[in-house]
C-alpha positions as semicolon CSV with decimal commas, in nm:
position;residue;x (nm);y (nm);z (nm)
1;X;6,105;-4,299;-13,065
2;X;6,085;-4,578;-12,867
3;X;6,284;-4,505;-12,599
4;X;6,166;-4,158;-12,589
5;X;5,745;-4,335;-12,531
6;X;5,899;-4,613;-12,285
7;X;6,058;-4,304;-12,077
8;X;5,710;-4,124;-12,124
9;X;5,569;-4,451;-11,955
10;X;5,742;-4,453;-11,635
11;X;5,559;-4,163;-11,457
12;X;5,710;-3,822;-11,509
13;X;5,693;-3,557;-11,377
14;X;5,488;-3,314;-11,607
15;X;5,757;-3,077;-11,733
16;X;5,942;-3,370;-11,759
17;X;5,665;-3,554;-11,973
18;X;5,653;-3,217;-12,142
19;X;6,009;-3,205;-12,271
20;X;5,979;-3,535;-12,388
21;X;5,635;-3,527;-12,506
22;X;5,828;-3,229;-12,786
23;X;6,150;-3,445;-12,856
24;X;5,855;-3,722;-12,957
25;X;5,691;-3,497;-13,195
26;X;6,033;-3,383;-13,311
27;X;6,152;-3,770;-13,458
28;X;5,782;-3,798;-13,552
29;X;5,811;-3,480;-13,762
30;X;6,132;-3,638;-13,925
31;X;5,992;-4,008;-14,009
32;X;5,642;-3,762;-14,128
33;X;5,872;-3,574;-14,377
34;X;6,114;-3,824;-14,463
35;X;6,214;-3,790;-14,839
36;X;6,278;-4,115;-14,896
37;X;5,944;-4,219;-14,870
38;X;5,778;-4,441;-15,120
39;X;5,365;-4,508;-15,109
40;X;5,401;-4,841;-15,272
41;X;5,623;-4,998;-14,966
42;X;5,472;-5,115;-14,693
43;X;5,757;-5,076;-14,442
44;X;5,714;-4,690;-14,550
45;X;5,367;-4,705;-14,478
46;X;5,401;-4,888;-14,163
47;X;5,646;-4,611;-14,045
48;X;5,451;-4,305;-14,142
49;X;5,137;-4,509;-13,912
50;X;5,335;-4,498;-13,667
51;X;5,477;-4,190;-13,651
52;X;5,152;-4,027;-13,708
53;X;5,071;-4,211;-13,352
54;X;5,316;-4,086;-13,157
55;X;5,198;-3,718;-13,287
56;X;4,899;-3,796;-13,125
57;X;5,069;-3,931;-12,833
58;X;5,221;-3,599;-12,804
59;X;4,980;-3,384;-12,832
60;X;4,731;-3,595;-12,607
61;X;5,057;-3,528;-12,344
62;X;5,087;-3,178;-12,383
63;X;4,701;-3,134;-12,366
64;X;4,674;-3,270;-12,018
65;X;5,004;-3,088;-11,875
66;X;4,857;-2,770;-11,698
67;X;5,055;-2,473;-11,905
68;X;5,246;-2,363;-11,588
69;X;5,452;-2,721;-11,523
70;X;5,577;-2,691;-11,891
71;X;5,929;-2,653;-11,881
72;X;6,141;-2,722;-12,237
73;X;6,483;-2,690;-12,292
């Protein structure tokens, strides 16, 4: 995920941002849904935090790319 948001960083273009904007919701998804998570670890709770950021990250993205520069492959 962290490469993914540094790339997002570096001024995109929007489809670009776009694609990458979904691959970041994508590992978020994962890490939101992982089954090995336990409530009483903090590492697991730090991760989820995070993750649940960069969902907002990505949606924040995709709210401010106009819908016809949206290109994802």
């Amino acid at each position: 995920m962290k490469e993914i948001t540094d790339r997002l960083g570096r001024g995109r273009i929007n489809g670009e941002k776009a694609r990458l904007a979904k691959k970041l919701g994508q590992e978020a998804d994962s890490l939101l849904t992982c089954a090995g998570y336990k409530s009483d670890s903090q590492d697991c709770k730090n991760c989820r935090a995070i993750a649940s950021r960069r969902k907002n990250m990505m949606w924040s993205i995709l709210k401010n790319v106009e819908p016809g520069q949206i290109i994802i492959r």
